[in-house]
CHARMM internal coordinates of N, CA and C (Angstrom, degrees):
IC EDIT
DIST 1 N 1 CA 1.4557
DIST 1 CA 1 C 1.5298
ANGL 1 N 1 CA 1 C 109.43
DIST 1 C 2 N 1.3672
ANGL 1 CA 1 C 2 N 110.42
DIHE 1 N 1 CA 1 C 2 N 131.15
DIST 2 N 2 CA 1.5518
ANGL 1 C 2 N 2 CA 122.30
DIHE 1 CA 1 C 2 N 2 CA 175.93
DIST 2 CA 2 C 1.3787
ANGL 2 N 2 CA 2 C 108.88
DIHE 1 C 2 N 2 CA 2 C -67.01
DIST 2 C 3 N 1.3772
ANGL 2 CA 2 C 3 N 103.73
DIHE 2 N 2 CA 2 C 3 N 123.97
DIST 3 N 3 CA 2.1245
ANGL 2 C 3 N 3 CA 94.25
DIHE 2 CA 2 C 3 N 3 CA 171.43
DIST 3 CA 3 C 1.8654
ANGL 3 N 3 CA 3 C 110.62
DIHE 2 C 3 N 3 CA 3 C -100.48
DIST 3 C 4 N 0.9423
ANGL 3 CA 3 C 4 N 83.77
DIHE 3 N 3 CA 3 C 4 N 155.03
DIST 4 N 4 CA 1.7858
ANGL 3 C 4 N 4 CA 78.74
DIHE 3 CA 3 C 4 N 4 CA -165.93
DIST 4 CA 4 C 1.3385
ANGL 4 N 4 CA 4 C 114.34
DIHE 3 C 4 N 4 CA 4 C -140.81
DIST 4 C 5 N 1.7778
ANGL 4 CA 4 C 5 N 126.82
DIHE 4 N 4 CA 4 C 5 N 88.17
DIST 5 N 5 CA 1.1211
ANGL 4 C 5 N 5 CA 128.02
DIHE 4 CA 4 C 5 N 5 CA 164.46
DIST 5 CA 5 C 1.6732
ANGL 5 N 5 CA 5 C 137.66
DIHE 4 C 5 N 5 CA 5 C -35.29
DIST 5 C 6 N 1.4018
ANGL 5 CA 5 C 6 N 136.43
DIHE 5 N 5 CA 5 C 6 N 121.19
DIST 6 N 6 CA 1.4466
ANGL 5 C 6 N 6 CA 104.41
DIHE 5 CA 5 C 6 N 6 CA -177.66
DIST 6 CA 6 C 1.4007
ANGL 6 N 6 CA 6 C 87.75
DIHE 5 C 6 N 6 CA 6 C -113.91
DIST 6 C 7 N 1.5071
ANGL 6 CA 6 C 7 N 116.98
DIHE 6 N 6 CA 6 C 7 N 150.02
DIST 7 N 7 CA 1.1408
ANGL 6 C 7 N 7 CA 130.88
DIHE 6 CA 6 C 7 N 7 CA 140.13
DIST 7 CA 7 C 1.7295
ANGL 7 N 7 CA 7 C 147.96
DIHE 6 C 7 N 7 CA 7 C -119.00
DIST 7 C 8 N 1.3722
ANGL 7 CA 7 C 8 N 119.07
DIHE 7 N 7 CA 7 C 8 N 134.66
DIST 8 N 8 CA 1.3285
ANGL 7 C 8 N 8 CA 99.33
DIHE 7 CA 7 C 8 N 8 CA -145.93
DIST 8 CA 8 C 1.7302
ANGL 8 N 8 CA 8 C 106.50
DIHE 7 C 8 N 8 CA 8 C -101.44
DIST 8 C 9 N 1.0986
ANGL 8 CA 8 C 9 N 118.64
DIHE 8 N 8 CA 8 C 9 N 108.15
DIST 9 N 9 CA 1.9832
ANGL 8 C 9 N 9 CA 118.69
DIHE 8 CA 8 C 9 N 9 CA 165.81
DIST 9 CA 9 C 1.2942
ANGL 9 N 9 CA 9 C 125.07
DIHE 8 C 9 N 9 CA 9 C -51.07
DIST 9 C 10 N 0.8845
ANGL 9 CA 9 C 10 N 103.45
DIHE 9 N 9 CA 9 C 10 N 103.09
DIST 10 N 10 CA 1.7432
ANGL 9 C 10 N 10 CA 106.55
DIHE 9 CA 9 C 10 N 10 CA 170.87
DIST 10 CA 10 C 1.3752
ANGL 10 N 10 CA 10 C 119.03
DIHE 9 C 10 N 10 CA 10 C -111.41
DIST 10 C 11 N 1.4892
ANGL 10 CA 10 C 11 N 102.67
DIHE 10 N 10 CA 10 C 11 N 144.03
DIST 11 N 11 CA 1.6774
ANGL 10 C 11 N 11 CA 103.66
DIHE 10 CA 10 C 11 N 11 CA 177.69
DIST 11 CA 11 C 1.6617
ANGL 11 N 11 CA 11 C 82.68
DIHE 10 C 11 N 11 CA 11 C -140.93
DIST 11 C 12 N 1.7616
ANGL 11 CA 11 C 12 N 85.60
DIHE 11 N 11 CA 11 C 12 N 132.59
DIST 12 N 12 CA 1.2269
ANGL 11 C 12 N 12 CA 105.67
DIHE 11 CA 11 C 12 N 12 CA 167.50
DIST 12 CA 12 C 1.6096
ANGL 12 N 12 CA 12 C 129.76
DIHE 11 C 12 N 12 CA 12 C -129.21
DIST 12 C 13 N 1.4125
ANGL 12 CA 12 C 13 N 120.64
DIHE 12 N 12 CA 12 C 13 N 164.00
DIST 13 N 13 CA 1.3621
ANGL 12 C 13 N 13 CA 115.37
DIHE 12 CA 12 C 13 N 13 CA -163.66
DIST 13 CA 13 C 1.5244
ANGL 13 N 13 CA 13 C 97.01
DIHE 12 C 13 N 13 CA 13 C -101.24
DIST 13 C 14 N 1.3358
ANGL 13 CA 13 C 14 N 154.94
DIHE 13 N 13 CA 13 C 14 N 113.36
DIST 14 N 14 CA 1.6821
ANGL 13 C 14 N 14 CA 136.34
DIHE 13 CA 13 C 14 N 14 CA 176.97
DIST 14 CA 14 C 1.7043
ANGL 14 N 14 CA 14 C 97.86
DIHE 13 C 14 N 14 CA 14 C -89.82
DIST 14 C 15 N 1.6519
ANGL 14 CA 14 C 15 N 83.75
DIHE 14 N 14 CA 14 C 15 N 172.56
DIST 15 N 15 CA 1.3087
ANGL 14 C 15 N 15 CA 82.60
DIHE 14 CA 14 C 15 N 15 CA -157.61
DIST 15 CA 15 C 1.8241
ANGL 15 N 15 CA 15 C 110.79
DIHE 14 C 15 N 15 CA 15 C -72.04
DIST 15 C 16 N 1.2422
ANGL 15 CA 15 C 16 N 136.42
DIHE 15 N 15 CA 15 C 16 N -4.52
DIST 16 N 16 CA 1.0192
ANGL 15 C 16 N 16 CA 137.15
DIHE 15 CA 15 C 16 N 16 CA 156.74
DIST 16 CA 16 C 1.7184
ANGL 16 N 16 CA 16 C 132.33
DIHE 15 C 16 N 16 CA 16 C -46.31
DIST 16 C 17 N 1.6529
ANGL 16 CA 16 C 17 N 85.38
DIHE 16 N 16 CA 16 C 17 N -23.69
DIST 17 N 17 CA 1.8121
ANGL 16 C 17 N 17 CA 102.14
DIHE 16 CA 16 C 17 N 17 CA 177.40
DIST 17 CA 17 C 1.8059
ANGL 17 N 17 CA 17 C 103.30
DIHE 16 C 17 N 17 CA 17 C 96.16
DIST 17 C 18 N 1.0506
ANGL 17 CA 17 C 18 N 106.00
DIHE 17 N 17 CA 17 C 18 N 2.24
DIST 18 N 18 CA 1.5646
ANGL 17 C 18 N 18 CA 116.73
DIHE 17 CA 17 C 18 N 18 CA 171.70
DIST 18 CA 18 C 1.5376
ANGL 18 N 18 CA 18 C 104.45
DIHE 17 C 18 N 18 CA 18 C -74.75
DIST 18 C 19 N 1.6942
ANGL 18 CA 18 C 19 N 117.66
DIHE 18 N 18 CA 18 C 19 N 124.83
DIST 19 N 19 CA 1.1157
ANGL 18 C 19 N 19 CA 106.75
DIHE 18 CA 18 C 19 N 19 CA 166.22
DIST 19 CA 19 C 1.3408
ANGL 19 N 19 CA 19 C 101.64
DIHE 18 C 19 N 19 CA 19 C -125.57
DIST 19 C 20 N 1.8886
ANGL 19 CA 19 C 20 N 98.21
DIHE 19 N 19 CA 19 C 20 N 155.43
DIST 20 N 20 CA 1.5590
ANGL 19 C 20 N 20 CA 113.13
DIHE 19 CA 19 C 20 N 20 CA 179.12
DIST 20 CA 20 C 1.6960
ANGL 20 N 20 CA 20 C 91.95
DIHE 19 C 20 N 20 CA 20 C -152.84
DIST 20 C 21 N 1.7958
ANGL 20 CA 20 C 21 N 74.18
DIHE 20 N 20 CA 20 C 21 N 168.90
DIST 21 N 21 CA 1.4433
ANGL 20 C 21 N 21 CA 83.47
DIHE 20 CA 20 C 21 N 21 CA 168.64
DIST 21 CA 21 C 1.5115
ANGL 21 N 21 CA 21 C 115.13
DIHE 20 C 21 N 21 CA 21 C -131.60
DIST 21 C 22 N 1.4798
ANGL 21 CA 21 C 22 N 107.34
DIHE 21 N 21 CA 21 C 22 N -177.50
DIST 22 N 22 CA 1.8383
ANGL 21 C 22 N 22 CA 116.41
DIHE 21 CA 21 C 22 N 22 CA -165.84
DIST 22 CA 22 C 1.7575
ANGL 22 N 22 CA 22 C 93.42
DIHE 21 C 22 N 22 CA 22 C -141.79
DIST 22 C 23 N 1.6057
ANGL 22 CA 22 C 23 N 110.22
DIHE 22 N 22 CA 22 C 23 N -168.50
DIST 23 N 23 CA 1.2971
ANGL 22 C 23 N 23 CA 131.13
DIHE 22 CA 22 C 23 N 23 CA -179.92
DIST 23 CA 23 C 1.3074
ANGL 23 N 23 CA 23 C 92.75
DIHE 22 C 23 N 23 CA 23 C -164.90
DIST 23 C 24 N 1.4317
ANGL 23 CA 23 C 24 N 98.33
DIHE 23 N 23 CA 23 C 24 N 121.80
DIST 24 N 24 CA 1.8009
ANGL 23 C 24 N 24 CA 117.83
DIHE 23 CA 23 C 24 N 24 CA 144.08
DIST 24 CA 24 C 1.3479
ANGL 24 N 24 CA 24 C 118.23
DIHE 23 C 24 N 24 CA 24 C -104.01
DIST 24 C 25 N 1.7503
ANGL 24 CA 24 C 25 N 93.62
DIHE 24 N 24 CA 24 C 25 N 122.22
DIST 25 N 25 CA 1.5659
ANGL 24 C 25 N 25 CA 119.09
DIHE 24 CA 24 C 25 N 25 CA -166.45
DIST 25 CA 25 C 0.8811
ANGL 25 N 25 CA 25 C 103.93
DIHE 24 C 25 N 25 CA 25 C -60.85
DIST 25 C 26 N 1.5029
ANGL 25 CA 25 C 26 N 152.69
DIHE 25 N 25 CA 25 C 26 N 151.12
DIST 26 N 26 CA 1.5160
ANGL 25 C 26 N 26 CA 139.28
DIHE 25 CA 25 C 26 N 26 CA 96.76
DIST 26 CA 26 C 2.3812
ANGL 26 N 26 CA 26 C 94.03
DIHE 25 C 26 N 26 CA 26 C 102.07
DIST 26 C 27 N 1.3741
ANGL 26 CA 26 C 27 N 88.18
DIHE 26 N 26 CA 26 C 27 N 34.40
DIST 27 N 27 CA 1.7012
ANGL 26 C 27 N 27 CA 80.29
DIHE 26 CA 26 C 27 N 27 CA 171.13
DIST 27 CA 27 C 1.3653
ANGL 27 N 27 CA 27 C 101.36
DIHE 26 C 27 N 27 CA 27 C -69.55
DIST 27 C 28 N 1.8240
ANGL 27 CA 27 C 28 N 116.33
DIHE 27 N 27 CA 27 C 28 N 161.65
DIST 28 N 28 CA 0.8402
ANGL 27 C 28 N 28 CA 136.57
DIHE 27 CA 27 C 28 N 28 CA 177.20
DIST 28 CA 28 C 1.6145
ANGL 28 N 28 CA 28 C 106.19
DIHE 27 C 28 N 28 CA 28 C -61.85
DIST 28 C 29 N 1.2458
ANGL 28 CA 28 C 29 N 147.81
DIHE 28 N 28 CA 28 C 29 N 146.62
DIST 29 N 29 CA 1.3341
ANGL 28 C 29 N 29 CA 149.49
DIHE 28 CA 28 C 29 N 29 CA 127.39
DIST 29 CA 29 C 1.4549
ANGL 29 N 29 CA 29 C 130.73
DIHE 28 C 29 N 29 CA 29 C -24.27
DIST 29 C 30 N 1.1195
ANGL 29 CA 29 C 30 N 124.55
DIHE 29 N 29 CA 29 C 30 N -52.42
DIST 30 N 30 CA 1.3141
ANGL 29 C 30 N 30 CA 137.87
DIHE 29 CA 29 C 30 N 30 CA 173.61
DIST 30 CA 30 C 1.5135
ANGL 30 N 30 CA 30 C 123.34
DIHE 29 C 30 N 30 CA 30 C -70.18
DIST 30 C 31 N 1.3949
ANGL 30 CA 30 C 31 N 117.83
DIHE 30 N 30 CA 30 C 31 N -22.17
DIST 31 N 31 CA 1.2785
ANGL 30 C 31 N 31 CA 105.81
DIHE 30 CA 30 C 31 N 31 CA -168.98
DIST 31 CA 31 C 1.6484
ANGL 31 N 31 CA 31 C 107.44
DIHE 30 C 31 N 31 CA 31 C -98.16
DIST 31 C 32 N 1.1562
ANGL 31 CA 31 C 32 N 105.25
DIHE 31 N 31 CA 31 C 32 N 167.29
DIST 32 N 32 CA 1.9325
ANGL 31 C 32 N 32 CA 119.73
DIHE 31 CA 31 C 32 N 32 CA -144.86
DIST 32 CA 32 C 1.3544
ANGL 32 N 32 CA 32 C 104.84
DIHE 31 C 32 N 32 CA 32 C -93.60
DIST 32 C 33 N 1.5415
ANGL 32 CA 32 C 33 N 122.50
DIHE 32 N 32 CA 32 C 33 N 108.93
DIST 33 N 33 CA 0.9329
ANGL 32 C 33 N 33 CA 142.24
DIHE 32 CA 32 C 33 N 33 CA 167.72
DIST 33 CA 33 C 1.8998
ANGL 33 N 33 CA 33 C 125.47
DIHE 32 C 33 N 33 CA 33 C 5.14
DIST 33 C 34 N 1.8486
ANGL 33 CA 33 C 34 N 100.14
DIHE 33 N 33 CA 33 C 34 N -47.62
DIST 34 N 34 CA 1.2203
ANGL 33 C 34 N 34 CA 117.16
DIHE 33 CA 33 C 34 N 34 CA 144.25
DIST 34 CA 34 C 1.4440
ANGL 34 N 34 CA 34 C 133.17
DIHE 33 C 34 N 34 CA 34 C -36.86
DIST 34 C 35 N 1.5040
ANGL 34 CA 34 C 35 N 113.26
DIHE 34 N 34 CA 34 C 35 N -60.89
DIST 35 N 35 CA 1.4855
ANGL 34 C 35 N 35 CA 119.31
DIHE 34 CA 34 C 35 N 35 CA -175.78
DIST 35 CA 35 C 1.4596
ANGL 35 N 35 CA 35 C 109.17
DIHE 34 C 35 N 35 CA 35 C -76.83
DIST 35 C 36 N 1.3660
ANGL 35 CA 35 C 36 N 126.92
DIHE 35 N 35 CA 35 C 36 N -29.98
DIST 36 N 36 CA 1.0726
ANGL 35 C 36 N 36 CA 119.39
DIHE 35 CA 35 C 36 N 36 CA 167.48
DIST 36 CA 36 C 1.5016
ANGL 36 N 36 CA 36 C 131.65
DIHE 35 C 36 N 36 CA 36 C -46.84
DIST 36 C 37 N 1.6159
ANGL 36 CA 36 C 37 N 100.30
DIHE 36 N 36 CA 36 C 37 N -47.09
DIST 37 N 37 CA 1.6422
ANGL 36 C 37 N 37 CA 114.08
DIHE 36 CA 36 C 37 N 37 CA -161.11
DIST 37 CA 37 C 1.7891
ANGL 37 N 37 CA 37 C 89.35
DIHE 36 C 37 N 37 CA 37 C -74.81
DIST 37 C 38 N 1.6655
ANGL 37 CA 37 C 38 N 120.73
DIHE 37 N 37 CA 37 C 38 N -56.66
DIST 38 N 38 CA 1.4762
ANGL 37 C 38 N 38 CA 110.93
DIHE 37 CA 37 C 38 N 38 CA 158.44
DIST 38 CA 38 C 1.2487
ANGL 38 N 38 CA 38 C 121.74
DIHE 37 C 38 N 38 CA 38 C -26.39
DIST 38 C 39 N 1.0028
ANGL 38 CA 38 C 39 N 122.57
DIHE 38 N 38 CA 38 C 39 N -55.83
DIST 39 N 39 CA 1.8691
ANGL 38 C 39 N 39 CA 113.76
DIHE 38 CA 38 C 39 N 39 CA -177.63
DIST 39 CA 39 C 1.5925
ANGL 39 N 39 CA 39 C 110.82
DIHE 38 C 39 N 39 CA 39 C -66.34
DIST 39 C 40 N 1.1255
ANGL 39 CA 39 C 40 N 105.42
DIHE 39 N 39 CA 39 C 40 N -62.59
DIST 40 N 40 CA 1.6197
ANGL 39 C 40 N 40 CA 109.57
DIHE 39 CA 39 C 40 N 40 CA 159.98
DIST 40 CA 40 C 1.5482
ANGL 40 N 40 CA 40 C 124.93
DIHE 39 C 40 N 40 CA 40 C -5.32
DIST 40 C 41 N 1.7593
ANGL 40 CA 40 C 41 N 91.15
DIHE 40 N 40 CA 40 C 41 N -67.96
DIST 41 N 41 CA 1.4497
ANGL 40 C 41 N 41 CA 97.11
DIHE 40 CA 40 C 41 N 41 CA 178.07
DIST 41 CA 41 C 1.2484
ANGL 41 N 41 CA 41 C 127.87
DIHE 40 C 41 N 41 CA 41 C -68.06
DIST 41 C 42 N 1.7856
ANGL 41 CA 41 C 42 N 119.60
DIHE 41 N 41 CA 41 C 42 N -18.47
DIST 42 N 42 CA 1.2981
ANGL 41 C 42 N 42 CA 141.49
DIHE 41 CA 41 C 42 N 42 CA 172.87
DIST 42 CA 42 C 1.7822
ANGL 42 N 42 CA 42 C 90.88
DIHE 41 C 42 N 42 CA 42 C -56.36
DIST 42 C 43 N 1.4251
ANGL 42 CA 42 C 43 N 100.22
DIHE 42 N 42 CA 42 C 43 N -92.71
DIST 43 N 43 CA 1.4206
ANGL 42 C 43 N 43 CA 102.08
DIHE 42 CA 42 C 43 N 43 CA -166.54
DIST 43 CA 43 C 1.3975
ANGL 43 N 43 CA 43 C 120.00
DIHE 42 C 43 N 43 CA 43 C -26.55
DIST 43 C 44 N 1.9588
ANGL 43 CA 43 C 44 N 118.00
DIHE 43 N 43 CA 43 C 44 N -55.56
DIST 44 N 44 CA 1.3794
ANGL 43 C 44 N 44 CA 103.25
DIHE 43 CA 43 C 44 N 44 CA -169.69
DIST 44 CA 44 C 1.5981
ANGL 44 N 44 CA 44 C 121.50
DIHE 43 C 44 N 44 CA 44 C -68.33
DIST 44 C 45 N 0.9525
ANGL 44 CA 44 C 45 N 111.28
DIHE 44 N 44 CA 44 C 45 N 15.62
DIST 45 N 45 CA 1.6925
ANGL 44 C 45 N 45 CA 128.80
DIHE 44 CA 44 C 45 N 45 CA -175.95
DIST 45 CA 45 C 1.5967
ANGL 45 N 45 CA 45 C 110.87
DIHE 44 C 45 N 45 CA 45 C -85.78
DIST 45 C 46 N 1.4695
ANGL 45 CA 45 C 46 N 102.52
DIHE 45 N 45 CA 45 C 46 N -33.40
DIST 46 N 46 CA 1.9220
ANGL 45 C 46 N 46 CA 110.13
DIHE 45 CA 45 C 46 N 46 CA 177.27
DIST 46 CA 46 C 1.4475
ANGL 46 N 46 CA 46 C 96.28
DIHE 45 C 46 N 46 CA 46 C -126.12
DIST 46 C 47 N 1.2616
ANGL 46 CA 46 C 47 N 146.66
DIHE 46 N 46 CA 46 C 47 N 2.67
DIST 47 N 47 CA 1.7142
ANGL 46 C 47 N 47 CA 141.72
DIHE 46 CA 46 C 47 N 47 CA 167.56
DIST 47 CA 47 C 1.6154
ANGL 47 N 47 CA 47 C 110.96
DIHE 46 C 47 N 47 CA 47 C -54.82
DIST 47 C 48 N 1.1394
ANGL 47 CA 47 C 48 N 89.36
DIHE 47 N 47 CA 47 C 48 N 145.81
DIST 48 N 48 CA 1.7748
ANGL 47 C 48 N 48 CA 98.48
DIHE 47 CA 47 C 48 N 48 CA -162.30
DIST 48 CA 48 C 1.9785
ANGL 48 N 48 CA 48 C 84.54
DIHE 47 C 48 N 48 CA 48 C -100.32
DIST 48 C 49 N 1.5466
ANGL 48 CA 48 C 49 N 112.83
DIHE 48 N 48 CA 48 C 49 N 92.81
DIST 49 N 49 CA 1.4322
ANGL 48 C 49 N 49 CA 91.10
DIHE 48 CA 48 C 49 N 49 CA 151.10
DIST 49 CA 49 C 1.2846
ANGL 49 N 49 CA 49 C 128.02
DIHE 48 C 49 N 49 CA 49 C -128.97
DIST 49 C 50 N 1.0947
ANGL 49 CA 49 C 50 N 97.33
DIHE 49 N 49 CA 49 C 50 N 153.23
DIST 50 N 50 CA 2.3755
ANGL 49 C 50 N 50 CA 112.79
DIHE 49 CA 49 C 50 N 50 CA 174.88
DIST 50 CA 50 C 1.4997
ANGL 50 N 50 CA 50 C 91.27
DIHE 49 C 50 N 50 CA 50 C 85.02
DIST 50 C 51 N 1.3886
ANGL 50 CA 50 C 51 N 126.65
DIHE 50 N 50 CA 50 C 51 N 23.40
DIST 51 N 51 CA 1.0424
ANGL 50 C 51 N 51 CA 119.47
DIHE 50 CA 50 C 51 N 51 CA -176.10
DIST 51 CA 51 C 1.6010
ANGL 51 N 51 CA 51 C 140.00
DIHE 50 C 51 N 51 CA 51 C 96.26
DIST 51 C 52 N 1.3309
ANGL 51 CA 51 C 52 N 98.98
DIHE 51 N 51 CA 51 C 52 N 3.63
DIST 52 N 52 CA 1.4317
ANGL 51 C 52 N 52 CA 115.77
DIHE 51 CA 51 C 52 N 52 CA -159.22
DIST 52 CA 52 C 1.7370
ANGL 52 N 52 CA 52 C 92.85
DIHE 51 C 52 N 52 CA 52 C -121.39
DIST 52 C 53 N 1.5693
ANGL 52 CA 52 C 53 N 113.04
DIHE 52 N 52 CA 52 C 53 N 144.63
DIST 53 N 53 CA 1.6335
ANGL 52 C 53 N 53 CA 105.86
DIHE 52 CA 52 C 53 N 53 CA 172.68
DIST 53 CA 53 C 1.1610
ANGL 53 N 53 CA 53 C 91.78
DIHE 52 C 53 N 53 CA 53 C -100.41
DIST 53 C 54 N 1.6663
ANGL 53 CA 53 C 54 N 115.83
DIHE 53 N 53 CA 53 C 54 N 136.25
DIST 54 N 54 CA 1.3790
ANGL 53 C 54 N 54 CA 115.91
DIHE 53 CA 53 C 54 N 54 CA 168.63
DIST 54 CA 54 C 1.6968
ANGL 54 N 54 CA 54 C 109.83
DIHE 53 C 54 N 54 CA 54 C -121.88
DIST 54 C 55 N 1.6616
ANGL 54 CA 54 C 55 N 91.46
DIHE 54 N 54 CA 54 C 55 N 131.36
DIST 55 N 55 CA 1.4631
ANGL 54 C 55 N 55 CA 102.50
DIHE 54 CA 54 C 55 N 55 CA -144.96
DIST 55 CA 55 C 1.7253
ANGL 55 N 55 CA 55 C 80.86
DIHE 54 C 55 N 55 CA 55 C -100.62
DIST 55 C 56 N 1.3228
ANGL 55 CA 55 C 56 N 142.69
DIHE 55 N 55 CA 55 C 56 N -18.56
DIST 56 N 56 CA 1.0916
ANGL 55 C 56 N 56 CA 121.30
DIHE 55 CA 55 C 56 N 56 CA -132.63
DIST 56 CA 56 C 1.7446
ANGL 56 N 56 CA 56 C 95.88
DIHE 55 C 56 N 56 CA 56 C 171.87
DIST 56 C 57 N 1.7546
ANGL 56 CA 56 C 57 N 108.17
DIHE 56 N 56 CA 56 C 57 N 77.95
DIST 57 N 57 CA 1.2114
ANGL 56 C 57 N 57 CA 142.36
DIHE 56 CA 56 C 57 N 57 CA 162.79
DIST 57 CA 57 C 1.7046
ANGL 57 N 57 CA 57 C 117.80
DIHE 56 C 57 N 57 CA 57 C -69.35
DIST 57 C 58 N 1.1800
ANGL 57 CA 57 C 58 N 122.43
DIHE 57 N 57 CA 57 C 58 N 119.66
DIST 58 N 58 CA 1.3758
ANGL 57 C 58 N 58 CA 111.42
DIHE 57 CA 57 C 58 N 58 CA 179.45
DIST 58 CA 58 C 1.5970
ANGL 58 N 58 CA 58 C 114.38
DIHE 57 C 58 N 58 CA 58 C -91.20
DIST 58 C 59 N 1.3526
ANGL 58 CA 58 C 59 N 105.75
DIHE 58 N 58 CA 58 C 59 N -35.51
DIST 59 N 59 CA 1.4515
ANGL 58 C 59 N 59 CA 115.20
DIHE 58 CA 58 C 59 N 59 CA 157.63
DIST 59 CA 59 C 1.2404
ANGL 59 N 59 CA 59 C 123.55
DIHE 58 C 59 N 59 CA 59 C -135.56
DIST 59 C 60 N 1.5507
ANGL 59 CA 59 C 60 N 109.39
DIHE 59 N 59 CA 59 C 60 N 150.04
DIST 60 N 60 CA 1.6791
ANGL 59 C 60 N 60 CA 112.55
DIHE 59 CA 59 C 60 N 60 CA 169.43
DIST 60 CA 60 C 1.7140
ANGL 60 N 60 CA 60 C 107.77
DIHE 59 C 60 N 60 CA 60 C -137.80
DIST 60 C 61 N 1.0046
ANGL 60 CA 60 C 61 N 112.61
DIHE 60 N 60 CA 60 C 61 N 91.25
DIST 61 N 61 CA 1.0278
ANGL 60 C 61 N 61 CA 111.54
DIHE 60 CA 60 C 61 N 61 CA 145.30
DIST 61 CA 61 C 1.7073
ANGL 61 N 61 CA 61 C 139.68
DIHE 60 C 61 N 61 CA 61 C -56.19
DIST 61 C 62 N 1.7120
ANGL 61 CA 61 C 62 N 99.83
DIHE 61 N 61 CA 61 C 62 N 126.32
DIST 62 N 62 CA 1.8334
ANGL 61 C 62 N 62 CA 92.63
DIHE 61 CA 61 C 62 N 62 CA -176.53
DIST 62 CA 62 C 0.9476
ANGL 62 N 62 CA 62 C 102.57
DIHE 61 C 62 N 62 CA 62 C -103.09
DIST 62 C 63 N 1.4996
ANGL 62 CA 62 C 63 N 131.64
DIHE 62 N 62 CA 62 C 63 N 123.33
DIST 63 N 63 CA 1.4071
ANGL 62 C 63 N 63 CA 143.78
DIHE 62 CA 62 C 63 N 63 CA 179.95
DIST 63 CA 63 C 1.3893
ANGL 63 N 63 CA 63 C 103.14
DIHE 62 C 63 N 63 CA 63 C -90.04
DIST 63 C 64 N 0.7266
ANGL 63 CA 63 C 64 N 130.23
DIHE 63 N 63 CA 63 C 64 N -22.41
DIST 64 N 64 CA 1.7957
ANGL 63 C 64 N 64 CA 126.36
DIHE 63 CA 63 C 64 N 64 CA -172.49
DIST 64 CA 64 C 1.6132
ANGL 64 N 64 CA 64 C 110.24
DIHE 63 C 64 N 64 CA 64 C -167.90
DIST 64 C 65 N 1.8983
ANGL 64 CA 64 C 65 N 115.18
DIHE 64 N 64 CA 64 C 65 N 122.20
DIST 65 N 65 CA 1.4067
ANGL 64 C 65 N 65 CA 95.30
DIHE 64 CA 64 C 65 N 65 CA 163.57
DIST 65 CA 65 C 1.1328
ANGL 65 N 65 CA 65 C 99.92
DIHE 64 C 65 N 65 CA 65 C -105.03
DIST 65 C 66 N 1.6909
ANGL 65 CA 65 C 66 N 157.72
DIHE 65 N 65 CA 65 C 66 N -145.40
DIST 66 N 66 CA 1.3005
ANGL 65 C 66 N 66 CA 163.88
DIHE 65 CA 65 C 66 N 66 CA -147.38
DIST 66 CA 66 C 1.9215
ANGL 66 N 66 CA 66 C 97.71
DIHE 65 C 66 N 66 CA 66 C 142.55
DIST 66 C 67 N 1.5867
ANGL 66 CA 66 C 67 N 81.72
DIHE 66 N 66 CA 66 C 67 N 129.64
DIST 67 N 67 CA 1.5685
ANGL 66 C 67 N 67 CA 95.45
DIHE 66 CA 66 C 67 N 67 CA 174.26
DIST 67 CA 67 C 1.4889
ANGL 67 N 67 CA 67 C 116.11
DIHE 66 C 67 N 67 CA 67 C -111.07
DIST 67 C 68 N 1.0580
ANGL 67 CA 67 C 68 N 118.12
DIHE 67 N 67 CA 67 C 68 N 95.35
DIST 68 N 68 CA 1.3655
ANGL 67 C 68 N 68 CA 120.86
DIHE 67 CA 67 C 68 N 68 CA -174.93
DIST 68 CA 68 C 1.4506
ANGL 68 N 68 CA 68 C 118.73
DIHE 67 C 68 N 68 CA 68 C -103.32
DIST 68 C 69 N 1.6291
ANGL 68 CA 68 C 69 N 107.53
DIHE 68 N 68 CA 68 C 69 N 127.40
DIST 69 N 69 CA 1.1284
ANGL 68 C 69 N 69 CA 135.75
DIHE 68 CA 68 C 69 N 69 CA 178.46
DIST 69 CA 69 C 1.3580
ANGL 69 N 69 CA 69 C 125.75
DIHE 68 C 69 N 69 CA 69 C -73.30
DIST 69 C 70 N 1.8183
ANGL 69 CA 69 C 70 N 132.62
DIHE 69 N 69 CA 69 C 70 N 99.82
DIST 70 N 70 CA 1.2925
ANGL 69 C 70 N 70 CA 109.32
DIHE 69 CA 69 C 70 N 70 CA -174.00
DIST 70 CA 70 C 1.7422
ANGL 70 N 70 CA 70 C 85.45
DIHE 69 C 70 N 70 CA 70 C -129.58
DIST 70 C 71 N 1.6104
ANGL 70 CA 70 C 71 N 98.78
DIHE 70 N 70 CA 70 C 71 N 155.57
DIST 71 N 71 CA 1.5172
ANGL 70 C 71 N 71 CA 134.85
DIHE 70 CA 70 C 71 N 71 CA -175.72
DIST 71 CA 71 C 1.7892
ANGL 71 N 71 CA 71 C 79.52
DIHE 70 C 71 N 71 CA 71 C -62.90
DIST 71 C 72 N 1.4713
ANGL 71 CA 71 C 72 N 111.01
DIHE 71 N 71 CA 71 C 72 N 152.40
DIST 72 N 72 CA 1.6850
ANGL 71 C 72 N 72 CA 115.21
DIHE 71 CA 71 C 72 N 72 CA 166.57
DIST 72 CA 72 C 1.8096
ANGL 72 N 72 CA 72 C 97.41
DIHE 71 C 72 N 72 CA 72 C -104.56
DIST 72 C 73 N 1.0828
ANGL 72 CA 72 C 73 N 137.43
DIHE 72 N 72 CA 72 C 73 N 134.55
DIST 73 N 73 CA 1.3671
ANGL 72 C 73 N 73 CA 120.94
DIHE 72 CA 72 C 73 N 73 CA 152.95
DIST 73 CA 73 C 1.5280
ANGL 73 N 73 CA 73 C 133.50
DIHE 72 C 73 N 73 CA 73 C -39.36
DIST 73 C 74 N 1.1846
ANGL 73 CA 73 C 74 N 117.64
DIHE 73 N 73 CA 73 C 74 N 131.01
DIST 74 N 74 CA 1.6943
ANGL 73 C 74 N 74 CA 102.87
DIHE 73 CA 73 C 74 N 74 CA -179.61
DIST 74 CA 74 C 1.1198
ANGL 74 N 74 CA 74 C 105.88
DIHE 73 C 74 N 74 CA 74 C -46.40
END
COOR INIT
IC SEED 1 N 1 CA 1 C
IC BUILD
């Protein structure tokens, strides 16, 4: 049996107009495209980026998720 990591790319816009991006490790496979981009938006709301903790995002736009498929090592 093939094991198959997904991980999901996000690029987001904050509400400053600064965009970056992140990776969520090891999402589940099964869950619905919907709940993902929701969680998404959870996380980039407290994600620490460029160095800065950002406690308190007014907007995030998700411009792109991507489901990527990686082989697991035996």
């Amino acid at each position: 049996m093939e094991l198959l990591r997904t991980d999901l790319q996000l690029e987001v816009v904050l509400a400053n107009g600064e965009e970056d991006k992140f990776l969520i490790r090891d999402v589940n496979p099964e869950m619905s495209d919907l709940y993902v981009t929701e969680m998404a938006g959870l996380i980039a709301n407290t994600f620490e980026i460029k160095g800065q903790n950002i406690t308190r995002v007014k907007d995030v736009s998700i411009i792109k998720t991507n489901r990527v498929q990686h082989e697991l090592p035996a």
